[in-house]
N, C-alpha and C positions, 0 to 999 in steps of 0.2 A: 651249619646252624639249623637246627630240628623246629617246627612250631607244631603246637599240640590241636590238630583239628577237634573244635566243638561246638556245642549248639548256643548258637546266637540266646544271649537271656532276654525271657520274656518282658515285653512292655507292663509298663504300670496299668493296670484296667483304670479305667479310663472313669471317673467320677460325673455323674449327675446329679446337682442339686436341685433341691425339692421347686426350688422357682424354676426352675428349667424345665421339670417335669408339666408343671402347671402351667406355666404363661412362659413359651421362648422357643426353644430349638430342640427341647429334652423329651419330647416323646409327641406321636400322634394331634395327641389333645391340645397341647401346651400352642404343639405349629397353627391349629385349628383357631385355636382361640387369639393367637396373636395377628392372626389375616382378621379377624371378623374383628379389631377393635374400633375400626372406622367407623364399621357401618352401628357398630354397638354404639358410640358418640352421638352418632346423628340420628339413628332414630328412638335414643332414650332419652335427649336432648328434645327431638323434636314434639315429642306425645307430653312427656312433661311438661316442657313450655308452653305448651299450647293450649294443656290443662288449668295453667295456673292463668293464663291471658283469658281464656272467659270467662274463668270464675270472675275475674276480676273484672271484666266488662259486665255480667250477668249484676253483680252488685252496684255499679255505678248506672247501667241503664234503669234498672228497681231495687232504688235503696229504699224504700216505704210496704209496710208490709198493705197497703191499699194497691200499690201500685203492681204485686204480687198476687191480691185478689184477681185483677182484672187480667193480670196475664196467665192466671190460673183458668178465667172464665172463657176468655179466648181460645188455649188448648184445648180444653175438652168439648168445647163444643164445635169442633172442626167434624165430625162424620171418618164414614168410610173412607171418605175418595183422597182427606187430608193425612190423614191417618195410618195410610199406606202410605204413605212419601216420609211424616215425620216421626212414627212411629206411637206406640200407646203412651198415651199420657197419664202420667203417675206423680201425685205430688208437685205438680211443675212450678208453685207457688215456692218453692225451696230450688234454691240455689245447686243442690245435687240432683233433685229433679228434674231440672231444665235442663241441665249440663247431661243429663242419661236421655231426656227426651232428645232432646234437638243433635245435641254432638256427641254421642254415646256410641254411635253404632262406627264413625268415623274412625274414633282411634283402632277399632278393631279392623277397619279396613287397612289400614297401615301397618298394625299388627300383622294380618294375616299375609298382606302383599307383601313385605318380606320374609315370612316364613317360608310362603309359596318358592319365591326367589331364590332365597340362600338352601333350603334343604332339597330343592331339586338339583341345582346345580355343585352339590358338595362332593358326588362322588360319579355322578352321569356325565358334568362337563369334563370334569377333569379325566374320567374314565376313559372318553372320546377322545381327547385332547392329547393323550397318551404320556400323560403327567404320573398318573397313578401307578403305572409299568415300572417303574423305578425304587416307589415303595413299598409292590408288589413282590420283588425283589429281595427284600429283606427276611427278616425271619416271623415276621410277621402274618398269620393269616390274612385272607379278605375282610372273615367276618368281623377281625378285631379293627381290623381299619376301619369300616364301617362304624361299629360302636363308636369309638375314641370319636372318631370325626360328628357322628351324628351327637355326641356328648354334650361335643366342644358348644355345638350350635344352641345346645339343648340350656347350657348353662349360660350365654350370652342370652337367651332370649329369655328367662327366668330372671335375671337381676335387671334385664331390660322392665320387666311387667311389676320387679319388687318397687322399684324405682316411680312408677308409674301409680302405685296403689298408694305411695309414702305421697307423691303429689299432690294426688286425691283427698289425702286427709288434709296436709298442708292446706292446700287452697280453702277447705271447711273451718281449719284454724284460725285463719289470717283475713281470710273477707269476708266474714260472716257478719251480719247486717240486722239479721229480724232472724225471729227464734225460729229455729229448723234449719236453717242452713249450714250448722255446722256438722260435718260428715264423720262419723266414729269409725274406728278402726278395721270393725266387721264391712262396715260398709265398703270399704275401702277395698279391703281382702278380697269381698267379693266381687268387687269390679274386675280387681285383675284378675283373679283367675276365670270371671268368665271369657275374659280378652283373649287371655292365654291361650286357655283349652279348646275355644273354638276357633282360635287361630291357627295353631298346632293340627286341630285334628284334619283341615283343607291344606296345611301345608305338607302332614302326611302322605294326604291322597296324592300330590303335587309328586313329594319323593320319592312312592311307591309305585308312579305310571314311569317314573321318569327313569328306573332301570329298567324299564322293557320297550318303552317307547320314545325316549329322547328327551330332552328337558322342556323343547318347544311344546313337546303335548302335554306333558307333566300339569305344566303351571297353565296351559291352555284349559283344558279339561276343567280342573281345579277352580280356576278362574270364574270360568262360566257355572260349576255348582256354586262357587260363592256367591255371582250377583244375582243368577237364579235364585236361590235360597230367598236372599234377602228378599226379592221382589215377588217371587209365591207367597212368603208371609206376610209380608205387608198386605196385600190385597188380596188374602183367604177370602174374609169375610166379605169384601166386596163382591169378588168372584169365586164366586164354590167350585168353579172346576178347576181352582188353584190347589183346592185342601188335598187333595188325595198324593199331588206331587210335595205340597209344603210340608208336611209331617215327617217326611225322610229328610230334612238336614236340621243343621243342630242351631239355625233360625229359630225353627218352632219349638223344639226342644227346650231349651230357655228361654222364650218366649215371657213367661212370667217370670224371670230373675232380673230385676232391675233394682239392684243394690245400691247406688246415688239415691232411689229417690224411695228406701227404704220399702223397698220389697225383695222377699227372697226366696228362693226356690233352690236350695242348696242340691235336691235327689236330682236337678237337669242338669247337673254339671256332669254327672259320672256318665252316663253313654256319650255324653261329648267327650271325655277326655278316654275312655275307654277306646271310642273311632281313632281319636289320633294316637296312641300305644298300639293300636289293632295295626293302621298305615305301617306307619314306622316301622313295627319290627316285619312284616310282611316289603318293605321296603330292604332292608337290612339284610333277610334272608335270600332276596333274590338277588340281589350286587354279590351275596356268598357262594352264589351256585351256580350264575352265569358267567359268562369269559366275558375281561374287560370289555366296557366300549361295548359290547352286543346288541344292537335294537334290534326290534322289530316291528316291520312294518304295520300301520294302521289299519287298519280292518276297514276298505271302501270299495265302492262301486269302481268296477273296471271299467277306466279311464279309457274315451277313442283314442286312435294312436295321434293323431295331433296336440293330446293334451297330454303325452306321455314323457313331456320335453326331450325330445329327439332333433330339435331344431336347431341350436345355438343356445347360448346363454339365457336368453329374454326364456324361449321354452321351456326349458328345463327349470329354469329358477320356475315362472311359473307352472309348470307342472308337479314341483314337489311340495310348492304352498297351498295347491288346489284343495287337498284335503282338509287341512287346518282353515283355511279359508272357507271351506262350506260347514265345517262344523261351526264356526263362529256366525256364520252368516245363518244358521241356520238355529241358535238360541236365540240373536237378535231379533230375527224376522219371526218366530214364533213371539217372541215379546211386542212385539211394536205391533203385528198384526190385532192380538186382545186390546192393545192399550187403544190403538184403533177405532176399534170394534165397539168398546162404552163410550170412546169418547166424547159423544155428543151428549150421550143421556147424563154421564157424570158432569156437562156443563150445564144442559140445562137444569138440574139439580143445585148445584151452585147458583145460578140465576136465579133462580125460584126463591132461595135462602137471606133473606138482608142480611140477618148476625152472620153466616156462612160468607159472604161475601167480604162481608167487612173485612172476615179476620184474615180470608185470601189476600185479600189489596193491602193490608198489615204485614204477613207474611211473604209475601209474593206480587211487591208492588210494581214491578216492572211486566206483568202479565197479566193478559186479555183472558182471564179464566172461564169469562161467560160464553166464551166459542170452544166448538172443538178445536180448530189450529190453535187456541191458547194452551189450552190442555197437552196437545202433542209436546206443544215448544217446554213443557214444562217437564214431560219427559222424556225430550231430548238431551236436557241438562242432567239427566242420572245417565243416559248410554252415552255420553265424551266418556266417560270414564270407563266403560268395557269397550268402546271400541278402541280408546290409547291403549288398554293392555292387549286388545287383540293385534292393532298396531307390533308393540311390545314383543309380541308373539313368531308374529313371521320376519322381524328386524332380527330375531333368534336363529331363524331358521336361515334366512341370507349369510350372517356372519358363522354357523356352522361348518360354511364348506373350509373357511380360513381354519376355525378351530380345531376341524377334527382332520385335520391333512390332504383332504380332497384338492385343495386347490392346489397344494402343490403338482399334482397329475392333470387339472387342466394346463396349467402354464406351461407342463410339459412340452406341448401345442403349439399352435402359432397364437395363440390367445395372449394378447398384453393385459399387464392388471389392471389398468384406467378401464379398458375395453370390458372386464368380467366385472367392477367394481358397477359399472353404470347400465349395463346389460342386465344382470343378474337384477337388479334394483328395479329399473322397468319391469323385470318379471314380478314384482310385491307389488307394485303398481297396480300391475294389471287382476292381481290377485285383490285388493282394494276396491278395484272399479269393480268385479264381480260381486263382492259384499256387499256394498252400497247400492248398486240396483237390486239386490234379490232384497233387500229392508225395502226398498221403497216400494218395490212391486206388494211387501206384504201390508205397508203402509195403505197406500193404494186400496189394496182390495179391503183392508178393515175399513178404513174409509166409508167406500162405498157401501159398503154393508150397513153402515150407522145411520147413510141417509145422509153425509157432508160431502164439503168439498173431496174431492180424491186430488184432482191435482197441483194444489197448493203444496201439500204436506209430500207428496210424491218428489216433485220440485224441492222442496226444504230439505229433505234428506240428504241432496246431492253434498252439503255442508259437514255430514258425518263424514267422509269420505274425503273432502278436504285437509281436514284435521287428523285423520287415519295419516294421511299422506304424508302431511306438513312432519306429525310427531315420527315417520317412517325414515324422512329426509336428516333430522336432527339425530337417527340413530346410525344412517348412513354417514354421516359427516364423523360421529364418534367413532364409527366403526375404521373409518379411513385413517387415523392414529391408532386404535386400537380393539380389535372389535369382540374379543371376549368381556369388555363393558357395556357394549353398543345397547343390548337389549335392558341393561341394569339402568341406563340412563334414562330410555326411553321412559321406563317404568316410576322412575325419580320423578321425569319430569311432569307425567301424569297425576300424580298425586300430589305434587305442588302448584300444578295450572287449577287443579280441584279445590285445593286448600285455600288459595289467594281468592279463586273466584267465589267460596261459599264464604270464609270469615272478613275480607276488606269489608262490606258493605255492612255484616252484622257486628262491626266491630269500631266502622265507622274512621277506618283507617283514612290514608290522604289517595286519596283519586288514581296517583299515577301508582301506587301499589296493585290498584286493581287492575289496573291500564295491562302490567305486567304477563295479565292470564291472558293465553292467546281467545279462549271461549269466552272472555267480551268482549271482542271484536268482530264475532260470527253472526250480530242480529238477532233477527227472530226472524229465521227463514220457514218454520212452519206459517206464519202468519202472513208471509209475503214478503216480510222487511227483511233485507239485507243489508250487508255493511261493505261495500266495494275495499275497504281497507284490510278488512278479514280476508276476506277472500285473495286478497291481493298477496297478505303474508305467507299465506298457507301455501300460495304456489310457490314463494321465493323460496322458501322455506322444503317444500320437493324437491324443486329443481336444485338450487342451491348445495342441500345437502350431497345429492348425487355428485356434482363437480368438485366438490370439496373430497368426494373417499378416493374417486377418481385420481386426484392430486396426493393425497395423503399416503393410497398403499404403492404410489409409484415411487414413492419418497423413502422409503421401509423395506426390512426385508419381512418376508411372507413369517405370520404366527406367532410374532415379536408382540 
């Protein structure tokens, strides 16, 4: 019996539907956008909600258009020194005014912290991580992976901000009280897209450092021009030798577009969004031309050989946080050192003021504004929040050695994981404790300069550093389940101890809501008051987290 050797028939090609394409398994984009749906939920969920909750407080606190005079008369007549913290007041007599005055610049901080987050790590972690080698593999270029992926992000954060501007109007719709309050469409439009483009164009710079230098520098760098930014323009006019650095971000740039409280400056939006297209595709183009996974190292002062970590774990971990660590330490401490530096004159200024005063102790009643330590403590509560992302930052840099496979070649070793999980973590530790004395030293010496206390506020500092620690422990502890999250947590939870601690009290929430944020439990240690409770958590909360990764990655296999 004969059989006729022949060629096997070809399979059916294999069909993609257009959903597939878009939102699923069917291409680049679709897989892109179907990971971001989470974070797309919660934080188009969370800007939204949060829009409509103060409108809706804003209306029940002054529902009388008298009661709207007087909180009109209040804003504007706060000065330089207020005015840098809450921003120009425009219209604040209207319900979109206040909302762009007081909580205006907020949602963009959220905006931009995950921008920063998700387009650094889109194709840098995963680059390292050596996830991308697989679809590197295909027939696919870099640079289309790149696009598709930076797309995905591109159309998640777009319906995130459409979302956000429909809120805007909404809330103008529905609690509008006394005439002006209700927000028209433009106005609206124009909130978001200044959210957007200024958010975009720092999460740019974020994606653009972060194929050449790693994701921890990426959104480090980034970081620090964003809260810089913010804090040069705020106090230009206070301090003139702010203007010359404030004019290079896109703070000042739009500067006059405050569409809530009908004002518009539509020509400041295009070099804003022009930087973030500039980022991006300069971001884009380098993930096309470099080899997976490629950094390059930071550009720093050569390190003694003791800090080159050649020690063990503790070393080495601190040795490779050292840089990012003094770049951090090193925006703070020029910040705190000027803040410093007026701080006396800007109180007794305040003092001097009754209506000034007044509206301090209305605004800001839990603070002693007429001293310099009241003054510091009051900007201490704007650096929690750059020191949780600098936190944020080297919790990045610890969990990198799991993500990019390094640690499978320590383990190689006699090194256990409990032993590299709480070792390596003393090393961020000890990178902390260097941060917080180079602030306090620059504290310190502004201080003294002004003619106050120095060692009060030197002493208060040691409280940043607490809290660095405390939110370090909490990403350690994530990291011991899982730690290509570890640093996203960190970052979550920075911007919800923020949120809890600035809206409970103007919002008039129940107690133990506020109770929640670990920074009202920290005092007022520029002042001398401490909270032994604070303090108390903050080390549980170190300590703690370490034994918890300890326990966790012994529990696990390594990069799971």
């Amino acid at each position: 019996m004969a059989t006729e050797a022949g060629r096997a028939p070809l399979a059916a090609p294999y069909h993609i539907s257009l959903r597939s394409r878009v939102y699923g398994l069917g291409s680049i984009y679709a897989k892109t956008m179907r990971d971001s749906r989470l974070a797309f939920i919660v934080v188009a969920g969370l800007m939204a909600g949060m829009l409509l909750v103060v409108s809706a407080a804003i209306t029940k606190a002054y529902p009388t258009p008298e009661s709207r005079v007087e909180l009109a008369s209040l804003a504007t007549s706060l000065g330089g020194v207020a005015s840098g913290i809450a921003g120009k007041a425009v219209n604040v007599g209207t319900m979109g005014g206040y909302v762009q005055w007081k909580y205006g610049p907020i949602f963009l901080w959220i905006a931009a912290i995950w921008s920063m987050m998700a387009l650094s790590g889109t194709l840098a972690s995963e680059a390292r991580g050596g996830s991308l080698e697989f679809v590197a593999t295909s027939p696919f270029g870099k640079r289309r992976i790149a696009i598709e992926k930076v797309a995905a992000h591109l159309t998640v954060f777009t319906l995130t901000m459409v979302i956000l501007g429909f809120a805007a109007w909404l809330a103008g719709a529905a609690f509008a009280t006394v005439p002006g309050d209700a927000i028209p469409v433009q106005a609206a439009v124009g909130y978001a897209l200044w959210v957007g483009l200024a958010s975009l164009a720092f999460g740019g710079l974020a994606f653009a450092l972060a194929q050449f230098f790693g994701r921890a520098v990426g959104v480090g760098v980034a970081a620090t021009a964003f809260f810089a930014g913010w804090i040069l323009q705020g106090y230009a006019a206070t301090v003139p030798v702010f203007t010359p650095l404030a004019v290079l971000t896109p703070w000042a740039w739009t500067a006059d577009h405050l569409p809530l409280a009908g004002q518009y400056n539509w020509p400041s939006l295009v070099p804003t969004g022009l930087v973030a297209v500039a980022t991006i595709a300069v971001g884009i183009e380098a993930f096309a031309r470099r080899d997976l996974g490629a950094q390059q190292a930071v550009p720093s002062l050569r390190l003694p050989r003791p800090l080159r970590g050649l020690h063990g774990p503790i070393g080495r971990s601190f040795g490779e946080r050292l840089p990012l660590t003094l770049a951090w330490s090193l925006g703070l401490g020029v910040f705190t050192l000027a803040m410093a530096a007026i701080s006396k004159s800007l109180a007794d200024d305040v003092a001097k003021s009754p209506d000034l005063l007044k509206t301090f102790s209305q605004i800001f009643p839990s603070f002693g504004i007429t001293t310099a330590g009241g003054f510091l403590q009051l900007m201490i509560q704007l650096e929690y929040i750059v020191v949780g992302f600098a936190a944020a930052t080297l919790v990045s840099g610890w969990a990198s050695d799991e993500t990019s496979g390094r640690l499978e070649m320590l383990l190689s070793t006699q090194l256990a994981r409990p032993r590299w999980a709480i070792l390596s973590g003393l090393g961020v530790y000890a990178g902390i404790i260097v941060m917080t004395a180079i602030m306090a030293v620059c504290v310190g010496l502004g201080a003294a300069a002004a003619g106050s206390d120095a060692l009060t506020p030197m002493t208060g500092t040691i409280v940043l550093g607490l809290y660095a620690a405390a939110l370090a422990g909490i990403g350690f502890a994530v990291g011991g389940l899982r730690t290509s999250i570890a640093a996203e947590v960190v970052a979550l939870v920075v911007v919800a101890t923020y949120l809890i601690d600035l809206l409970a009290p103007a919002l008039s929430l129940p107690d133990w809501i506020h109770q929640l944020a670990l920074t009202a439990h920290l005092g007022q240690p520029m002042v001398g008051v401490w909270d032994p409770a604070g303090v108390a958590a903050c080390l549980v909360l170190a300590a703690g987290g370490l034994v918890v990764a300890g326990l966790g990655i012994s529990r696990r296999d390594v990069a799971r």
